[in-house]
KOLZA-394706 format. One line per field, with one value per atom (N, C-alpha, C): atom name; x, y, z. Coordinates in steps of 0.02 Angstrom, whole numbers, m for minus. Example, Ala and Ser with C-alpha at 12.3 -4.5 7.8 and 13.67 -1.06 7.14 Angstrom:
atom c(N/CA/C/N/CA/C)
c1 c(660/615/660/642/684/645)
c2 c(m284/m225/m165/m112/m53/2)
c3 c(390/390/390/354/357/394)
end
This chain:
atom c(N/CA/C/N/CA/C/N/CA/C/N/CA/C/N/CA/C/N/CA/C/N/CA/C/N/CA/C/N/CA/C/N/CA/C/N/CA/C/N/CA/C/N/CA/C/N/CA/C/N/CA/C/N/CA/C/N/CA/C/N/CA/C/N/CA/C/N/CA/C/N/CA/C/N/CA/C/N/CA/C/N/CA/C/N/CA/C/N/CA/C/N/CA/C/N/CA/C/N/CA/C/N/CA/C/N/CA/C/N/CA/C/N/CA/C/N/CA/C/N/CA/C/N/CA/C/N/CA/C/N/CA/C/N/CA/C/N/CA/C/N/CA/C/N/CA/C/N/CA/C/N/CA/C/N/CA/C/N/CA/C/N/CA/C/N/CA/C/N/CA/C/N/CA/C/N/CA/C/N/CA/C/N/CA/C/N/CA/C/N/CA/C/N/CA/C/N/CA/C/N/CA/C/N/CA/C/N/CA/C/N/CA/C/N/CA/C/N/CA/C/N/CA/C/N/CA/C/N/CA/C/N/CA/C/N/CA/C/N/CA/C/N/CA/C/N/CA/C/N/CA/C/N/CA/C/N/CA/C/N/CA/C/N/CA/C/N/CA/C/N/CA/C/N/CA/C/N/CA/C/N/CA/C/N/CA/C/N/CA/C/N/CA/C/N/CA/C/N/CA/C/N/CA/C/N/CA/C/N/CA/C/N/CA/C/N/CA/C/N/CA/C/N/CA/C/N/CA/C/N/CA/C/N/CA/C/N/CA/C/N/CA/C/N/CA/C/N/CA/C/N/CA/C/N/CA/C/N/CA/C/N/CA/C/N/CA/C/N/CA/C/N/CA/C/N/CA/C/N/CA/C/N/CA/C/N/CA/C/N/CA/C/N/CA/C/N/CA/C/N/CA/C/N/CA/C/N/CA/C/N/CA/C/N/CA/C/N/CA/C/N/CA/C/N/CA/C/N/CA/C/N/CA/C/N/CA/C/N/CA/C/N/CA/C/N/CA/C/N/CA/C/N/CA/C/N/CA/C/N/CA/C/N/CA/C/N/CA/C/N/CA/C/N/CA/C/N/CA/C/N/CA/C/N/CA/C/N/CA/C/N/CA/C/N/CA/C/N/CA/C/N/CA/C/N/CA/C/N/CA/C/N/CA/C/N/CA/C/N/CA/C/N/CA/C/N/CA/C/N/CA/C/N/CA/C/N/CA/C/N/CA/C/N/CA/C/N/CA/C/N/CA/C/N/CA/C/N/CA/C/N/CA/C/N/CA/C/N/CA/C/N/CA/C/N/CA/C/N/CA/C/N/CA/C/N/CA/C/N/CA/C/N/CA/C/N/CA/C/N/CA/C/N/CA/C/N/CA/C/N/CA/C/N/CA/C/N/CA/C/N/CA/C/N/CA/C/N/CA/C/N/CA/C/N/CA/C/N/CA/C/N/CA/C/N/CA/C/N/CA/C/N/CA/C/N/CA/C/N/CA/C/N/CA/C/N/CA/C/N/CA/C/N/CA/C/N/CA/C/N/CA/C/N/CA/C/N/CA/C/N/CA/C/N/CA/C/N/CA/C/N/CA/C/N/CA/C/N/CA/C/N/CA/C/N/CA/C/N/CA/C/N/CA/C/N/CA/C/N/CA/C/N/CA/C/N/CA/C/N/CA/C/N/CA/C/N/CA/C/N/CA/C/N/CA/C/N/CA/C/N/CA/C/N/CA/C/N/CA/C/N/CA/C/N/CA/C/N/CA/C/N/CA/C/N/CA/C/N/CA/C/N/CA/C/N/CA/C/N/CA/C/N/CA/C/N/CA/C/N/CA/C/N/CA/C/N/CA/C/N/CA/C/N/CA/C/N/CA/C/N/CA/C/N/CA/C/N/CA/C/N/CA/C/N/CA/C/N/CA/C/N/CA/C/N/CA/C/N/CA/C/N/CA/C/N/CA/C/N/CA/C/N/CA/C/N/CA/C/N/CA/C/N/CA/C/N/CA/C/N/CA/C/N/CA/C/N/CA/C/N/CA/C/N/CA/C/N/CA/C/N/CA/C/N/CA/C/N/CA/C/N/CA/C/N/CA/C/N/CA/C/N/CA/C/N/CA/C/N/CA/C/N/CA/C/N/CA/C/N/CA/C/N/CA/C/N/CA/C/N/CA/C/N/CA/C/N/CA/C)
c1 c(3338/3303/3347/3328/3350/3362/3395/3389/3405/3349/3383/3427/3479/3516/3469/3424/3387/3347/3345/3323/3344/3423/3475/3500/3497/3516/3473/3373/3343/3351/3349/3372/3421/3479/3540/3531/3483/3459/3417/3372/3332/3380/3437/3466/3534/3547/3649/3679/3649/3698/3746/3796/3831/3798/3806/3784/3762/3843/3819/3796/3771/3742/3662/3643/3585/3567/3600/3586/3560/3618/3617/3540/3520/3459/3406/3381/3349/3338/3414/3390/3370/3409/3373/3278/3258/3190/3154/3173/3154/3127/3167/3126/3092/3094/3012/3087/3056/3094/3090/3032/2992/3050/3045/3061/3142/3168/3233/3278/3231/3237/3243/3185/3193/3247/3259/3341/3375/3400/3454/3444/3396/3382/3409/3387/3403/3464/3502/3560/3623/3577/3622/3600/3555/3545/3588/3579/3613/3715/3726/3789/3787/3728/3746/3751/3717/3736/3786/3822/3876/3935/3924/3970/3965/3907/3880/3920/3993/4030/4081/4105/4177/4157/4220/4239/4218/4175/4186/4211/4249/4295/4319/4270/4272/4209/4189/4128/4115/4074/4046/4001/3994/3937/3893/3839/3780/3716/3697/3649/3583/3527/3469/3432/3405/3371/3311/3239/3178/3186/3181/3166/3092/3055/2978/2943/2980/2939/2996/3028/3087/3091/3119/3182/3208/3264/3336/3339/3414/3446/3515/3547/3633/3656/3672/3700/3773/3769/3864/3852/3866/3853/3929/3932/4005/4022/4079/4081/4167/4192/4247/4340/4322/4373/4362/4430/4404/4402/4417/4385/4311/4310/4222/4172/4213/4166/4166/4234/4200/4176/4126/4116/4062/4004/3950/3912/3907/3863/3853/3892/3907/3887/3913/3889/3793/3789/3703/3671/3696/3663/3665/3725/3720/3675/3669/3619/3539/3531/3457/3438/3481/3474/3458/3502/3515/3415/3402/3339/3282/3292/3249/3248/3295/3282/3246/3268/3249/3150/3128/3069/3026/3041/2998/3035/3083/3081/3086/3154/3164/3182/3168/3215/3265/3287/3328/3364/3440/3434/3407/3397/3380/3286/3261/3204/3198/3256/3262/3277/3304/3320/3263/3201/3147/3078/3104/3046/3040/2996/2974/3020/3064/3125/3071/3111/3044/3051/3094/3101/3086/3058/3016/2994/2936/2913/2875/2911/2901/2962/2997/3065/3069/3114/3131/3199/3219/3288/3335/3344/3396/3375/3329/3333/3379/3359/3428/3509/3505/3580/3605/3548/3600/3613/3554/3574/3646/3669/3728/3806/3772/3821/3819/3778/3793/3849/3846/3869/3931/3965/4045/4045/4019/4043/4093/4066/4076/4013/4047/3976/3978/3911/3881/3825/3841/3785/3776/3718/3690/3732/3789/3815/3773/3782/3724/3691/3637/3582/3577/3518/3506/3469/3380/3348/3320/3320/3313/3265/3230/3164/3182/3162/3137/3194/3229/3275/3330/3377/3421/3475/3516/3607/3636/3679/3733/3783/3831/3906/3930/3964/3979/4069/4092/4175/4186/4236/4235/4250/4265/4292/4250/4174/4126/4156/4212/4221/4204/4182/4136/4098/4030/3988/3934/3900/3889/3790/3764/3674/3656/3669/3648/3574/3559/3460/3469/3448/3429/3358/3346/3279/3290/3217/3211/3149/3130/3097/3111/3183/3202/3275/3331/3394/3409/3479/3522/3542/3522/3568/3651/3689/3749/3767/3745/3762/3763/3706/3707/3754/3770/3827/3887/3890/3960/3978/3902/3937/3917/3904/3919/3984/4001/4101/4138/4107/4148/4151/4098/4085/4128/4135/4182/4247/4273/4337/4341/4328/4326/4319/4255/4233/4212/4159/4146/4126/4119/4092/4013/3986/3918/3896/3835/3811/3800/3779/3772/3787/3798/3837/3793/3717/3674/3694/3717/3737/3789/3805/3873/3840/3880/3866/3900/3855/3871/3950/3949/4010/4070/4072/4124/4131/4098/4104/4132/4115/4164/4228/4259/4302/4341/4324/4349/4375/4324/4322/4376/4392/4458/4495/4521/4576/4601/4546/4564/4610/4559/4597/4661/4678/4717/4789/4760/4829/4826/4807/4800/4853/4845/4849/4936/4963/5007/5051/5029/5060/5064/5125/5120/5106/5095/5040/4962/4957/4854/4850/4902/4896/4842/4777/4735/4708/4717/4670/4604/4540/4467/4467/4399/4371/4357/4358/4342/4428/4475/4522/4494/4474/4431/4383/4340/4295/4330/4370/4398/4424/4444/4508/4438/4380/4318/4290/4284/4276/4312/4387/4421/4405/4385/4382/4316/4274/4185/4207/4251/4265/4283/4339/4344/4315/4268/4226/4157/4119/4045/4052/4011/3983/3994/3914/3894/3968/4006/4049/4126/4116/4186/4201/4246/4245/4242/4212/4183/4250/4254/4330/4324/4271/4307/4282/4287/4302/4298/4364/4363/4342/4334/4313/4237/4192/4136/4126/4096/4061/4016/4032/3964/3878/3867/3808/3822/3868/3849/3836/3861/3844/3780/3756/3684/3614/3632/3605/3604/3638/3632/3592/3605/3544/3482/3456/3383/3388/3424/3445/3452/3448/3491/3473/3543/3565/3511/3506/3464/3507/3540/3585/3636/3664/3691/3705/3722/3765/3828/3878/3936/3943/3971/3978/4055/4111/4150/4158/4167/4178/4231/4206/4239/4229/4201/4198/4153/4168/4121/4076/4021/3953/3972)
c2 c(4981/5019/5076/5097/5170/5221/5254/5341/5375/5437/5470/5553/5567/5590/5676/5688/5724/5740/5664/5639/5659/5652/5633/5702/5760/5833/5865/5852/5878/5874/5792/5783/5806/5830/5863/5942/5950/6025/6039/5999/5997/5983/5953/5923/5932/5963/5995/5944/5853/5807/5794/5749/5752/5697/5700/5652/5602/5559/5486/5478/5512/5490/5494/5550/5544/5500/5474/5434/5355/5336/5286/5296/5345/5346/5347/5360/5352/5299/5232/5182/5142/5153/5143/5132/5195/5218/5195/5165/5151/5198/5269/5314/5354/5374/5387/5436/5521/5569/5580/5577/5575/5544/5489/5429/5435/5458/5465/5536/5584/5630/5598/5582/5555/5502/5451/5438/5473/5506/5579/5597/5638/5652/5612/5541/5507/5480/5484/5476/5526/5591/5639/5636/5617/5623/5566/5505/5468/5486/5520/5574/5599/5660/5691/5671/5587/5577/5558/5523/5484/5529/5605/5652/5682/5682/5723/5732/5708/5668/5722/5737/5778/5839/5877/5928/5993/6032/6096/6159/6177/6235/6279/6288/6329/6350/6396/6425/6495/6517/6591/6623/6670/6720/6743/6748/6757/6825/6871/6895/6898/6941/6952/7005/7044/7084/7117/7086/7114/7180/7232/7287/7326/7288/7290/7261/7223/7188/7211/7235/7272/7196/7141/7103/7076/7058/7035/6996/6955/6893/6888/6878/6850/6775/6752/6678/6654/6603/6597/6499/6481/6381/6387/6314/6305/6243/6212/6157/6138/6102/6073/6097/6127/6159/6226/6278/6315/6323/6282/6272/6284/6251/6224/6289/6325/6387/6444/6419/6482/6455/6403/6377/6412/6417/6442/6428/6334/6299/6333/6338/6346/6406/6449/6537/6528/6510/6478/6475/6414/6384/6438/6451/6497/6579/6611/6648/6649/6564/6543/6529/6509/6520/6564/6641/6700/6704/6690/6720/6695/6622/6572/6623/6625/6635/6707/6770/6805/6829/6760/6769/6731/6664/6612/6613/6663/6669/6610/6549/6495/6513/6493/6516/6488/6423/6402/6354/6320/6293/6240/6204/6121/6149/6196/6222/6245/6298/6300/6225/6182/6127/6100/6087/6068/6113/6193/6222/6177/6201/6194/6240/6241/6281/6327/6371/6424/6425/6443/6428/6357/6301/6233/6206/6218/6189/6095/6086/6020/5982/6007/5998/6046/5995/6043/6074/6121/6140/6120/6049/5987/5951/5956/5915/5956/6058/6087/6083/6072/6072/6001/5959/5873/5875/5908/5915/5930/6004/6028/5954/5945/5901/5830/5806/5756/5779/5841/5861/5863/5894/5916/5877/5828/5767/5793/5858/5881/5914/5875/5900/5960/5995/6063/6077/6143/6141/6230/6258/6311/6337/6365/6365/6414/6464/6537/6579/6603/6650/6708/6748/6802/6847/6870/6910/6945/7022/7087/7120/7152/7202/7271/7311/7394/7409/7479/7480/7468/7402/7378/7382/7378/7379/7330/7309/7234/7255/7227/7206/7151/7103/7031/7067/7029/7041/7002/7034/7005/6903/6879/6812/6768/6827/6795/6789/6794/6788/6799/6875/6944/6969/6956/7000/7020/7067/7141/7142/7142/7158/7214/7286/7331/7336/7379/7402/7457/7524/7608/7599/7662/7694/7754/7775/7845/7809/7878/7876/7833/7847/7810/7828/7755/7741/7759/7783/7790/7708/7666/7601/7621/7640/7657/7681/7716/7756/7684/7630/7569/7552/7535/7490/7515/7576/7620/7590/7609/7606/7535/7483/7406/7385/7428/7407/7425/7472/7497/7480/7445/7372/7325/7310/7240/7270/7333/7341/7348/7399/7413/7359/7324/7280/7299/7361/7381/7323/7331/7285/7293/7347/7371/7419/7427/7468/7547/7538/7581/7563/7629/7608/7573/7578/7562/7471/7444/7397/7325/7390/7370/7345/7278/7250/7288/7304/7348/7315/7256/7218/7248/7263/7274/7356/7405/7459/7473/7441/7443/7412/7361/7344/7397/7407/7490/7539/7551/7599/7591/7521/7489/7494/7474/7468/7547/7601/7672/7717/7670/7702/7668/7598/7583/7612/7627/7657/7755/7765/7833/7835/7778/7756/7771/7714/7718/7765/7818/7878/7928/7950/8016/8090/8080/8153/8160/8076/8079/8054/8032/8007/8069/8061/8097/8140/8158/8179/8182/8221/8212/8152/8143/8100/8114/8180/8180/8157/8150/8090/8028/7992/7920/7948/7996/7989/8002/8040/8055/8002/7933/7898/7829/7834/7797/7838/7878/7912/7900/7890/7865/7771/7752/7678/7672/7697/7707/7717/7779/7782/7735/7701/7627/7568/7565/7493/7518/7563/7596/7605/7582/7604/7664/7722/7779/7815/7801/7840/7829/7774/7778/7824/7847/7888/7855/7884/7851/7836/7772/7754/7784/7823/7864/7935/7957/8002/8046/8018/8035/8090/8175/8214/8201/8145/8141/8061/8061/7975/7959/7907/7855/7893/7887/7928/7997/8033/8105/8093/8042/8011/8031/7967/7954/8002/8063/8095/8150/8167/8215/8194/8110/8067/8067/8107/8079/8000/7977/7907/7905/7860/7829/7754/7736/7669/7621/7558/7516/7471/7446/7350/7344/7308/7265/7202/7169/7097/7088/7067/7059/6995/6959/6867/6855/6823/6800/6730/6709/6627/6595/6543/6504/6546/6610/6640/6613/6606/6569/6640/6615/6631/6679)
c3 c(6139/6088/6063/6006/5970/5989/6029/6051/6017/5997/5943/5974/5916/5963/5969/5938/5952/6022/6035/6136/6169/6149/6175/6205/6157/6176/6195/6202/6239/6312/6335/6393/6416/6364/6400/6405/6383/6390/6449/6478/6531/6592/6578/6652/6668/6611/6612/6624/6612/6599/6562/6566/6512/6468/6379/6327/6318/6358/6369/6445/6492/6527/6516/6475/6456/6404/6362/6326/6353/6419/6464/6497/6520/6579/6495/6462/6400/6387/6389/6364/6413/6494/6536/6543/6541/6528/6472/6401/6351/6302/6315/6290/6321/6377/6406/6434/6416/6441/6524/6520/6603/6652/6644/6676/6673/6606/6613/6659/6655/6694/6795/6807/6853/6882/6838/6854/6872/6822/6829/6913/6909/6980/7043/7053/7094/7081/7009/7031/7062/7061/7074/7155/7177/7245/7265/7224/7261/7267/7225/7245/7310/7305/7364/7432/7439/7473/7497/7448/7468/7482/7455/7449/7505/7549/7591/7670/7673/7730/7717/7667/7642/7656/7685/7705/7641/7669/7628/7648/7615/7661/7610/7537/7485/7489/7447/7434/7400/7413/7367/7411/7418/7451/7382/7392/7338/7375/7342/7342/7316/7319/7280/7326/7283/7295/7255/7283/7232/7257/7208/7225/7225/7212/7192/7268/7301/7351/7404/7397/7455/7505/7468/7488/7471/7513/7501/7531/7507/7560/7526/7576/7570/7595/7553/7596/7564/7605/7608/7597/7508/7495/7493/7517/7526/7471/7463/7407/7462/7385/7418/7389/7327/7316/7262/7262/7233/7162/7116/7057/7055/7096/7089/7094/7159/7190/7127/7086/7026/6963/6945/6892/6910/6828/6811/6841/6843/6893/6965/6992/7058/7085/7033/7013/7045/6987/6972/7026/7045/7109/7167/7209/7265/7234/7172/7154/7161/7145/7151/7226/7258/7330/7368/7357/7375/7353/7286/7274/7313/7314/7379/7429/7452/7525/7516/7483/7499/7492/7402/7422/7434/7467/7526/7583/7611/7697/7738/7701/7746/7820/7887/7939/7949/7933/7932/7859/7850/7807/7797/7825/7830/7789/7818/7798/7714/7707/7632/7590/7617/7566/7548/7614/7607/7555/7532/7512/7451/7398/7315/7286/7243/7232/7168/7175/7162/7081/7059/6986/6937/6981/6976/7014/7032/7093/7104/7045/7049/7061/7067/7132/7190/7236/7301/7282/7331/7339/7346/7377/7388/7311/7278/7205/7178/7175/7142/7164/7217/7233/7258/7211/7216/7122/7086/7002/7017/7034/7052/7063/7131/7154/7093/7079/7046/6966/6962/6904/6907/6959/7017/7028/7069/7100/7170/7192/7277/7312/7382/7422/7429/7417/7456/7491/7541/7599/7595/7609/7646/7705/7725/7785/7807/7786/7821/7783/7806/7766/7794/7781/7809/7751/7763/7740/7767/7742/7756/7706/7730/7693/7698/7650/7670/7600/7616/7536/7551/7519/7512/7449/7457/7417/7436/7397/7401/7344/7382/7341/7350/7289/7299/7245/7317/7274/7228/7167/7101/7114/7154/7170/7233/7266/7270/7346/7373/7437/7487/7461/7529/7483/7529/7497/7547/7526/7579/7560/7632/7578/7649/7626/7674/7647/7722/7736/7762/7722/7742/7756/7776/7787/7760/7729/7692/7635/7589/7538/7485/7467/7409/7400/7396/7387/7299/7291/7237/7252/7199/7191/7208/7150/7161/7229/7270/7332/7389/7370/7419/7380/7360/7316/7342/7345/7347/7426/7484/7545/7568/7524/7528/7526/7462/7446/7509/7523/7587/7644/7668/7730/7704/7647/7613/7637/7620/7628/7697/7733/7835/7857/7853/7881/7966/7963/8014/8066/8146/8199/8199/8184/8191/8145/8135/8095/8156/8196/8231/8313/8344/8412/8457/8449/8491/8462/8419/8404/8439/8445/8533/8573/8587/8646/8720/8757/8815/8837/8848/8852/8827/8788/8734/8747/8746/8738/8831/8872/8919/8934/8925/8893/8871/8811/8778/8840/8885/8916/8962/8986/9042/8999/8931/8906/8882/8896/8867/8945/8991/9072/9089/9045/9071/9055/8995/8942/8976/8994/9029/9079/9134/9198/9188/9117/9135/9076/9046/9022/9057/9099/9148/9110/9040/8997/9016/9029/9046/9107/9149/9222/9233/9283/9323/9296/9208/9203/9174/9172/9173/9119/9111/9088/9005/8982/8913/8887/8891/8865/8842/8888/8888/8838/8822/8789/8728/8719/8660/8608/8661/8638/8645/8639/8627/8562/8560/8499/8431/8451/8391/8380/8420/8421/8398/8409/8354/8288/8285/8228/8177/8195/8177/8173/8209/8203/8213/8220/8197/8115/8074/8012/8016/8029/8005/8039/8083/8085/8063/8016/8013/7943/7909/7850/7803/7744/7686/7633/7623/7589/7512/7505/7440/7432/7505/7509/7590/7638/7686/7731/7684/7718/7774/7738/7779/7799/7867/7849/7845/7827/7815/7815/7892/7918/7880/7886/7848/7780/7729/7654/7657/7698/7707/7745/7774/7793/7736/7697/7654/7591/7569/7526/7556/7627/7658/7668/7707/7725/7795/7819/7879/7869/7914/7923/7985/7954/7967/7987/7963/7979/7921/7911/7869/7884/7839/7869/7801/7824/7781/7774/7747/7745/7731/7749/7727/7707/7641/7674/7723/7727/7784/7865/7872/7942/7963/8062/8097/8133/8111/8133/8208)
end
């Protein structure tokens, strides 16, 4: 039968196919947009599956944050090369995700693939990100998530690599000020937000490797113990958030920023791609 090419570019408007493939599922269908849509669909699933075997070891970190319903979410979709991780599409997709998660609260991914994708809920979330894949023609997956409530800030580096979704407490956040000391987790890349954060493990550790280096300098051989604390103090400094100094503008840190805004620090989480969990 006839397709007119008027069909022809609605369907390509509904499904970000290319021309002649919508034209093909149309005449497929006989016309019937419905029906041709649904092709599409299953042929893009039938992509993802076949794609679903190959290595992804590119990707993007994505945010969102309602500020009306105080939450957020950060996640880290992976693909297969980095072309791909900076196309619009791709942009798109790990954004609408970031928004999933943060306002239907998947716990896991296999769970988000399964919700009603919130911006059509007459698809799921694996229908949006097989559209995706059938489009690229590479597999992608959810590697990690993470949503947070109360007042939140995020930074996504210009190339999507690291990106940052901190959580204060207080009355009410300066956007810019979360933003500012988001960039600044991206750059440090603190261990903890706060020391109570520390795994007891670790902060002793610290404490052997501060006696050991004592032990064998005959300036600190035998003496007291505020050395060790001192030379733990500079090591908080470094890998604690609220105390490490604020990268644009060292006289104060972090915590002093944020205590003088009526703030304190809650959590963060940072994402790199490709980092293991």
């Amino acid at each position: 039968m006839e397709i007119s090419a008027n069909d022809v570019k609605t369907l390509r408007d509904r499904t970000g196919v290319q021309m002649m493939k919508c034209k093909a599922a149309l005449q497929e269908a006989n016309g019937d947009m419905e029906k041709a849509i649904e092709l599409i669909r299953k042929q893009n699933k039938d992509a993802s599956v076949k794609l679903g075997s190959r290595e992804t070891a590119e990707g993007r970190i994505a945010t969102y944050i309602d500020p009306v319903a105080k939450v957020g979410a950060i996640v880290e979709v992976r693909c297969e090369s980095a072309p791909v991780a900076k196309t619009d599409l791709f942009v798109k997709l790990a954004e609408d995700l970031a928004r999933q998660v943060a306002l239907k609260s998947p716990a896991t991914p296999e769970e988000l693939l399964a919700q009603p994708f919130v911006d059509k809920t007459s698809q799921t979330v694996s229908d949006r990100m097989s559209e995706v894949v059938g489009l690229v023609r590479e597999n992608m997956k959810v590697a990690r998530m993470k949503r947070l409530t109360g007042l939140l800030g995020h930074y996504i580096h210009h190339d999507g690599s690291v990106g940052v979704l901190v959580q204060v407490h207080g009355d009410k956040a300066d956007d810019q000020l979360l933003r500012d000391i988001s960039m600044h987790i991206t750059a440090k890349n603190p261990t903890a937000a706060l020391r109570e954060h520390l795994p007891e493990d670790r902060i002793a550790k610290e404490k052997e490797i501060a006696l050991a280096q004592m032990e064998t300098d005959p300036k600190t051989k035998g003496k007291p113990d505020k050395i060790i604390e001192s030379k733990l103090k500079t090591w908080f400094a470094d890998n604690v958030l609220v105390e490490q100094p604020f990268v644009k503008d060292d006289s104060k840190t972090v915590g002093e920023l944020l205590k003088s805004a009526g703030l304190t620090m809650v959590n963060f989480v940072r994402y790199r791609v490709g980092e293991v969990s």
